[in-house]
C-alpha positions as CSV (number, residue, x, y, z in Angstrom):
1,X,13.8,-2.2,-10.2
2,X,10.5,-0.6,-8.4
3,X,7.2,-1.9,-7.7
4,X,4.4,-1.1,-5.8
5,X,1.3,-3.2,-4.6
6,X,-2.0,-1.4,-4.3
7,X,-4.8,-2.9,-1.2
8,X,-7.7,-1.8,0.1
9,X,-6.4,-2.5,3.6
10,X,-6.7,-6.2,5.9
11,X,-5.6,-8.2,2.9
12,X,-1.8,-9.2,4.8
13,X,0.1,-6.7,3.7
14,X,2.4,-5.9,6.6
15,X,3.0,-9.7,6.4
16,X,3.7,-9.5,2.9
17,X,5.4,-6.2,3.2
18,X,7.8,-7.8,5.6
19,X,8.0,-11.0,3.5
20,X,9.2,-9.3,0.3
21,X,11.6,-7.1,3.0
22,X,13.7,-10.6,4.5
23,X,14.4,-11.4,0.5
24,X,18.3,-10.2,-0.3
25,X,18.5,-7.4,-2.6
26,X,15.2,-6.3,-1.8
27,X,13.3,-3.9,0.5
28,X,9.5,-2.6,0.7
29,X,7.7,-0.1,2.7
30,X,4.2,-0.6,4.0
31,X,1.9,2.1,4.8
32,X,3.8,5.2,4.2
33,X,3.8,8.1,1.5
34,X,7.1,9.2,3.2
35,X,10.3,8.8,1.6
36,X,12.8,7.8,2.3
37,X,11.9,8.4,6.1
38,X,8.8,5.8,5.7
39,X,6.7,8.0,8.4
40,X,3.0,6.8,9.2
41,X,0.7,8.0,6.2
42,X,-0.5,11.7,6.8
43,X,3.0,12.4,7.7
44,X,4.0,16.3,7.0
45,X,6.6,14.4,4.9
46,X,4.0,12.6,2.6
47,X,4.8,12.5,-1.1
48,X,2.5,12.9,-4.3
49,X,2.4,9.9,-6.5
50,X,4.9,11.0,-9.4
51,X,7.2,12.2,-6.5
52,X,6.7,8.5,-4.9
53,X,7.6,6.8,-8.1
54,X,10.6,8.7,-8.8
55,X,12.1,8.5,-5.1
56,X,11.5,4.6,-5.0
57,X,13.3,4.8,-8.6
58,X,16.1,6.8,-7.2
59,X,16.2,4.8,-3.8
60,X,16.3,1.8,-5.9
61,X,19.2,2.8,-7.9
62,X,21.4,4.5,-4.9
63,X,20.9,1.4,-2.8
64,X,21.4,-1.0,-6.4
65,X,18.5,-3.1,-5.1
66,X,14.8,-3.9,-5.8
67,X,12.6,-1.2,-3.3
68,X,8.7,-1.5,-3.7
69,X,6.2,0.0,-1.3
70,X,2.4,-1.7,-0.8
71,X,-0.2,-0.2,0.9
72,X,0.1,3.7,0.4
73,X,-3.2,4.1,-0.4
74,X,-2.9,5.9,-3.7
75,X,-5.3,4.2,-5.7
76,X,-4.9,3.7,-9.5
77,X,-3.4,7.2,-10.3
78,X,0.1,5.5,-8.7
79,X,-0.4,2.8,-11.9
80,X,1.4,5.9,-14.4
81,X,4.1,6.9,-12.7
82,X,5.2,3.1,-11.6
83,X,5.2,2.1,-15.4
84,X,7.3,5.4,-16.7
85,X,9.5,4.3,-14.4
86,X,9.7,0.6,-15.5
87,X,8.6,-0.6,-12.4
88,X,5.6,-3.4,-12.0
89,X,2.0,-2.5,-9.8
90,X,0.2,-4.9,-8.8
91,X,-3.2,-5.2,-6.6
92,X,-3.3,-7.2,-3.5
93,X,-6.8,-8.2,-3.0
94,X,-8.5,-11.2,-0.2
95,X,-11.5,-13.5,0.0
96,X,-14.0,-10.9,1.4
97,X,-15.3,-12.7,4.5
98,X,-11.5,-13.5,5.8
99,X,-10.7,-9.6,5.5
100,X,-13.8,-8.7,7.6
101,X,-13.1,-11.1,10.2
102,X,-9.3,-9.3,10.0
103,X,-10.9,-5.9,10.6
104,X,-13.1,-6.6,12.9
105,X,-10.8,-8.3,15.2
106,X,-8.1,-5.1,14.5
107,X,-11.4,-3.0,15.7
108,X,-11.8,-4.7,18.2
109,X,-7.9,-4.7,19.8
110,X,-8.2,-1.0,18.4
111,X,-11.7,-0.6,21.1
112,X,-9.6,-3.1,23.9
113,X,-6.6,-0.6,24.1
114,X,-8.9,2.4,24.7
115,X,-9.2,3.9,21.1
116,X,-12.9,4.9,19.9
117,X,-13.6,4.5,16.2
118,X,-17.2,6.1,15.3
119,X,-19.2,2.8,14.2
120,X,-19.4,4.2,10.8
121,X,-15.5,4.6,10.4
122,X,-14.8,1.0,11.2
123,X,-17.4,-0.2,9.2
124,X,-16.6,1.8,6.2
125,X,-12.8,0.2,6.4
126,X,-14.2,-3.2,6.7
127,X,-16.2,-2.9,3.9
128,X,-14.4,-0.6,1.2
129,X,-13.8,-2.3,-2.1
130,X,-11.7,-1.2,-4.8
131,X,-13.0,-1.0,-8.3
132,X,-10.9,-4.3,-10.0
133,X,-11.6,-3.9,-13.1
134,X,-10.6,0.1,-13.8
135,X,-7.4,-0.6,-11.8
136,X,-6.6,-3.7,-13.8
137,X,-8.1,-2.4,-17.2
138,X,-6.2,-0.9,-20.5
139,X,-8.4,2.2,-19.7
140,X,-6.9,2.1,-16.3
141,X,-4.1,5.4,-16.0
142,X,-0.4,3.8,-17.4
Protein backbone atom coordinates (compact mmCIF):
# COMPACT_ATOMS: atom_id res chain seq x y z
CA UNK A 1 0.00 0.00 0.00
CA UNK A 2 1.15 3.83 -0.88
CA UNK A 3 -0.03 7.05 0.39
CA UNK A 4 1.01 10.34 0.33
CA UNK A 5 0.10 13.52 2.49
CA UNK A 6 0.05 16.91 0.77
CA UNK A 7 1.05 20.41 3.22
CA UNK A 8 1.69 23.61 2.66
CA UNK A 9 4.67 23.46 4.97
CA UNK A 10 4.90 24.19 9.21
CA UNK A 11 1.87 21.98 9.78
CA UNK A 12 4.24 18.95 11.79
CA UNK A 13 5.04 17.07 9.17
CA UNK A 14 8.56 15.84 9.92
CA UNK A 15 6.91 14.93 13.36
CA UNK A 16 4.31 13.13 11.63
CA UNK A 17 6.58 11.92 8.94
CA UNK A 18 8.67 10.33 11.62
CA UNK A 19 5.53 9.19 13.52
CA UNK A 20 4.04 7.11 10.69
CA UNK A 21 8.07 5.95 10.06
CA UNK A 22 8.39 4.10 14.07
CA UNK A 23 4.95 2.14 13.04
CA UNK A 24 6.10 -1.75 11.92
CA UNK A 25 5.49 -2.38 8.33
CA UNK A 26 5.63 1.07 7.50
CA UNK A 27 7.95 3.84 6.28
CA UNK A 28 7.44 7.60 4.94
CA UNK A 29 9.61 10.11 3.40
CA UNK A 30 9.38 13.82 4.18
CA UNK A 31 10.52 16.42 1.97
CA UNK A 32 12.02 14.72 -0.92
CA UNK A 33 11.00 14.09 -4.71
CA UNK A 34 14.06 11.66 -4.69
CA UNK A 35 13.56 8.06 -4.72
CA UNK A 36 14.49 5.85 -3.41
CA UNK A 37 17.70 7.95 -2.31
CA UNK A 38 15.12 10.56 -0.36
CA UNK A 39 17.70 13.57 -1.28
CA UNK A 40 16.60 17.23 -0.20
CA UNK A 41 13.86 18.51 -2.71
CA UNK A 42 15.62 20.19 -5.89
CA UNK A 43 17.85 17.19 -5.86
CA UNK A 44 19.32 16.42 -9.53
CA UNK A 45 17.56 13.11 -8.58
CA UNK A 46 14.02 14.63 -8.23
CA UNK A 47 11.15 12.63 -9.75
CA UNK A 48 7.90 13.86 -11.67
CA UNK A 49 4.73 12.93 -9.93
CA UNK A 50 3.59 9.75 -12.09
CA UNK A 51 7.27 8.60 -11.68
CA UNK A 52 6.84 9.32 -7.67
CA UNK A 53 3.67 7.26 -7.56
CA UNK A 54 4.98 4.39 -9.35
CA UNK A 55 8.39 4.17 -7.35
CA UNK A 56 6.59 4.45 -3.93
CA UNK A 57 4.28 1.60 -5.55
CA UNK A 58 7.23 -0.41 -6.49
CA UNK A 59 9.21 0.37 -3.24
CA UNK A 60 6.12 -0.59 -1.47
CA UNK A 61 5.90 -3.95 -3.03
CA UNK A 62 9.80 -4.88 -3.01
CA UNK A 63 10.02 -4.03 0.66
CA UNK A 64 6.14 -5.77 1.23
CA UNK A 65 5.37 -2.85 3.46
CA UNK A 66 3.18 0.32 3.55
CA UNK A 67 5.70 3.46 2.10
CA UNK A 68 4.00 6.93 1.91
CA UNK A 69 5.87 10.27 1.48
CA UNK A 70 4.25 13.79 2.92
CA UNK A 71 5.50 16.91 2.14
CA UNK A 72 6.95 16.87 -1.52
CA UNK A 73 5.34 19.76 -2.47
CA UNK A 74 3.46 18.52 -5.54
CA UNK A 75 0.32 19.94 -5.09
CA UNK A 76 -2.97 18.32 -6.35
CA UNK A 77 -1.58 16.92 -9.76
CA UNK A 78 0.17 14.03 -7.21
CA UNK A 79 -3.90 13.24 -6.27
CA UNK A 80 -3.99 10.99 -9.96
CA UNK A 81 -1.29 9.13 -9.94
CA UNK A 82 -1.66 8.09 -5.94
CA UNK A 83 -5.30 6.78 -6.77
CA UNK A 84 -4.17 4.67 -10.16
CA UNK A 85 -2.09 3.25 -7.95
CA UNK A 86 -4.61 2.40 -5.17
CA UNK A 87 -2.87 4.35 -2.82
CA UNK A 88 -4.76 7.00 -0.34
CA UNK A 89 -3.73 11.16 -0.41
CA UNK A 90 -4.47 13.04 2.00
CA UNK A 91 -3.95 16.89 3.05
CA UNK A 92 -2.31 17.83 6.21
CA UNK A 93 -3.43 21.20 7.08
CA UNK A 94 -3.00 23.51 10.88
CA UNK A 95 -4.80 26.17 12.75
CA UNK A 96 -3.39 29.21 10.85
CA UNK A 97 -1.99 31.26 13.82
CA UNK A 98 0.00 28.11 15.34
CA UNK A 99 1.70 27.55 11.80
CA UNK A 100 2.87 31.26 11.65
CA UNK A 101 4.22 31.25 15.06
CA UNK A 102 6.04 27.76 13.59
CA UNK A 103 7.56 29.71 10.82
CA UNK A 104 8.44 32.51 12.24
CA UNK A 105 10.37 30.89 14.98
CA UNK A 106 12.07 28.43 11.97
CA UNK A 107 12.96 32.05 10.40
CA UNK A 108 14.13 33.17 13.04
CA UNK A 109 16.69 29.92 14.03
CA UNK A 110 17.15 30.10 10.04
CA UNK A 111 18.43 34.32 10.65
CA UNK A 112 20.28 33.02 14.27
CA UNK A 113 22.57 30.48 12.35
CA UNK A 114 23.69 33.14 9.82
CA UNK A 115 21.24 32.38 6.83
CA UNK A 116 19.47 35.48 5.18
CA UNK A 117 15.98 34.98 3.81
CA UNK A 118 14.77 38.22 1.71
CA UNK A 119 11.71 39.46 4.02
CA UNK A 120 9.46 38.68 1.18
CA UNK A 121 10.54 34.90 1.01
CA UNK A 122 9.89 34.16 4.59
CA UNK A 123 6.78 35.82 4.59
CA UNK A 124 5.45 34.28 1.54
CA UNK A 125 6.14 30.68 3.34
CA UNK A 126 4.44 31.73 6.39
CA UNK A 127 1.55 32.72 4.70
CA UNK A 128 0.94 30.43 1.60
CA UNK A 129 -2.39 28.57 1.62
CA UNK A 130 -3.47 25.83 -0.38
CA UNK A 131 -6.74 25.96 -2.26
CA UNK A 132 -8.89 23.18 0.11
CA UNK A 133 -11.51 22.83 -1.63
CA UNK A 134 -10.02 22.00 -5.46
CA UNK A 135 -7.63 19.58 -3.75
CA UNK A 136 -10.40 17.87 -1.75
CA UNK A 137 -13.15 18.32 -4.59
CA UNK A 138 -14.58 15.64 -7.24
CA UNK A 139 -13.30 18.21 -9.87
CA UNK A 140 -9.97 17.87 -8.13
CA UNK A 141 -7.34 15.65 -10.74
CA UNK A 142 -8.06 11.55 -9.66
Amino acid sequence: MVFYIESNGFCGTQWLSQCLSQIPGVFCYHGTRALPSGRPLGSDSDLEAEAFAAELARESAARNMTIGAIHSKFGPNLRRYIKRERGHYALAVRHPITRVNSCSAWAVAKAEAGFRLPLASAAAACTSVLKLNFLLSDSAPH
